[in-house]
N, C-alpha and C positions, 0 to 999 in steps of 0.2 A: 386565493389563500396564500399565505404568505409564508415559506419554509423557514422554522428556526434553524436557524448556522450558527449552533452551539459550541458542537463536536467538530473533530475532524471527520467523520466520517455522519452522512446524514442516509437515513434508508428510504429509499420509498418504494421500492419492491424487495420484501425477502425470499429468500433460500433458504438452504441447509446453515446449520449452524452446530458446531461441536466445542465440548471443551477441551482444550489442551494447554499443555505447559511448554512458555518460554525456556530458552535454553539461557547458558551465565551471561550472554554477548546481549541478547535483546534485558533481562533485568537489569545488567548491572547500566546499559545505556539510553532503555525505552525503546516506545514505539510511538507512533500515530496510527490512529485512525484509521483502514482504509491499509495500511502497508503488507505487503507483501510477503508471503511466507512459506518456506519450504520444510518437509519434515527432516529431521536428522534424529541420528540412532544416537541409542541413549541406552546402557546397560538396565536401568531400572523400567518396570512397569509404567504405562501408559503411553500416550501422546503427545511426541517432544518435536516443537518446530523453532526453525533458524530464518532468520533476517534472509528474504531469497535475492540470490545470486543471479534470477534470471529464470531458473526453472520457480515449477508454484505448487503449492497444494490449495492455495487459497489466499486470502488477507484476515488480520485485524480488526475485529469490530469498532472497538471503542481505546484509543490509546491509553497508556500505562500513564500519565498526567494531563489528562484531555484540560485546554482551560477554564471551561465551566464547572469542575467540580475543584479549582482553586480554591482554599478557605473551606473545604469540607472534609468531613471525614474520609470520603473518597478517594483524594486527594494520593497518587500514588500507590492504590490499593490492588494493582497488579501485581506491581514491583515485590510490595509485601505478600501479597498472597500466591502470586509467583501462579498466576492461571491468568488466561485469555482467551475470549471468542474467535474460533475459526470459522470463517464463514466460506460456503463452497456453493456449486452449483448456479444459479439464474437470479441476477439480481441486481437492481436499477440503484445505484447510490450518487452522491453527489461527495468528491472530497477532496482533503490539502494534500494526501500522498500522491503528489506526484513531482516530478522532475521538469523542472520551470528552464535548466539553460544544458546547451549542448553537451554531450558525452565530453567531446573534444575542447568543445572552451571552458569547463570545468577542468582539467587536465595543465592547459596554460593559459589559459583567461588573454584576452579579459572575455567575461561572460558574455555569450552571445544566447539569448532567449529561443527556446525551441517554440515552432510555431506549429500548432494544431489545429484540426481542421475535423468540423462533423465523420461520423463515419470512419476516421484512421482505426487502422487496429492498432490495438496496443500489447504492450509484454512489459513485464517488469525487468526494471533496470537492475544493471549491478550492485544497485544498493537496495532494491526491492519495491521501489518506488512506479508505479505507473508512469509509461513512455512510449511513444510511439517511434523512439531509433530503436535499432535493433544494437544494442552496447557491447554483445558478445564479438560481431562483423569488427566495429570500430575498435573493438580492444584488443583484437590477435586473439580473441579468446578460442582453442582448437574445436569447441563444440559449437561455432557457428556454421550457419545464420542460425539465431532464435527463433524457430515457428510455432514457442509455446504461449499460442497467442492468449489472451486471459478476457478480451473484452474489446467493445466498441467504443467509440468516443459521442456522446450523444449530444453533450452543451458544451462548448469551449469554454475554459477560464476566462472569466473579464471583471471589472471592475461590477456590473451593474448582478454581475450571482455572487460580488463578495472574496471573487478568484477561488470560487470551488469549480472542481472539474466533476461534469455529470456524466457519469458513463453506465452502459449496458454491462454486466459481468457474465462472460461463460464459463465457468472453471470447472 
């Protein structure tokens, strides 16, 4: 059977899932699929998460303009309704958040492609993005190494899955 690769984010094992609220940084500029997210405090009631820096509470289910609901009412219905799926706990997805070129050759280029491999662990990047570098080490960041590993890598990105990255999730 043949997986639709509609979304950024495709599931084919679920978890936990909660609803919460994007903070002004992820509405005013999106999200994908699959991204990475950490909570931040927030004076008013409920559950407020930020674009993660590295640490996690979880990721993203379905982005804030995924392109299959292009031309639909859909269309942006995060943004407006200003809620999102967090997804937490055990779970097998397939997706585009991740981080394609080095910590370092994003920084002064020119881009040099990060290569993955079955099995790498992974942690999200400083931009929340799935990575198997650890960005906190290569950035001076004082809270390294990052050991808040988030998941396995289980199908590498390539051309013949569409360049989605399938991985096992632990969070």
């Amino acid at each position: 059977m043949e997986t639709p690769r509609n979304y950024d984010c495709v599931v084919l094992f679920k978890g936990d899932t909660y609803t919460v609220e994007p903070d002004d940084e992820l509405r005013a500029n999106g999200w994908q699929g699959g991204q990475g997210v950490m909570w931040t405090s927030n004076p008013a009631d409920g559950f407020h998460v930020t674009r993660s820096d590295g640490l996690y509470c979880g990721f993203l289910l379905k982005g804030s303009s995924e392109p299959i609901d292009r031309g639909t009412s859909m269309d942006h219905s995060q943004q407006v309704y200003q809620f999102a799926v967090l997804c937490a706990g055990g779970w097998l997805i397939c997706t585009t958040a991740f981080e394609r070129y080095t910590w370092a050759s994003r920084q002064v280029g020119p881009l040099v492609p990060i290569v993955y491999h079955e099995s790498d662990r992974l942690v999200f990047s400083n931009r929340g993005l799935w990575t198997n570098e650890d960005e906190w080490t290569l950035s001076g960041d004082p809270r390294a190494p990052n050991n808040y590993y988030t998941g396995f890598l289980a199908q590498v990105p390539t051309a013949a899955n569409e360049w989605y990255m399938t991985l096992q999730v632990s969070i």
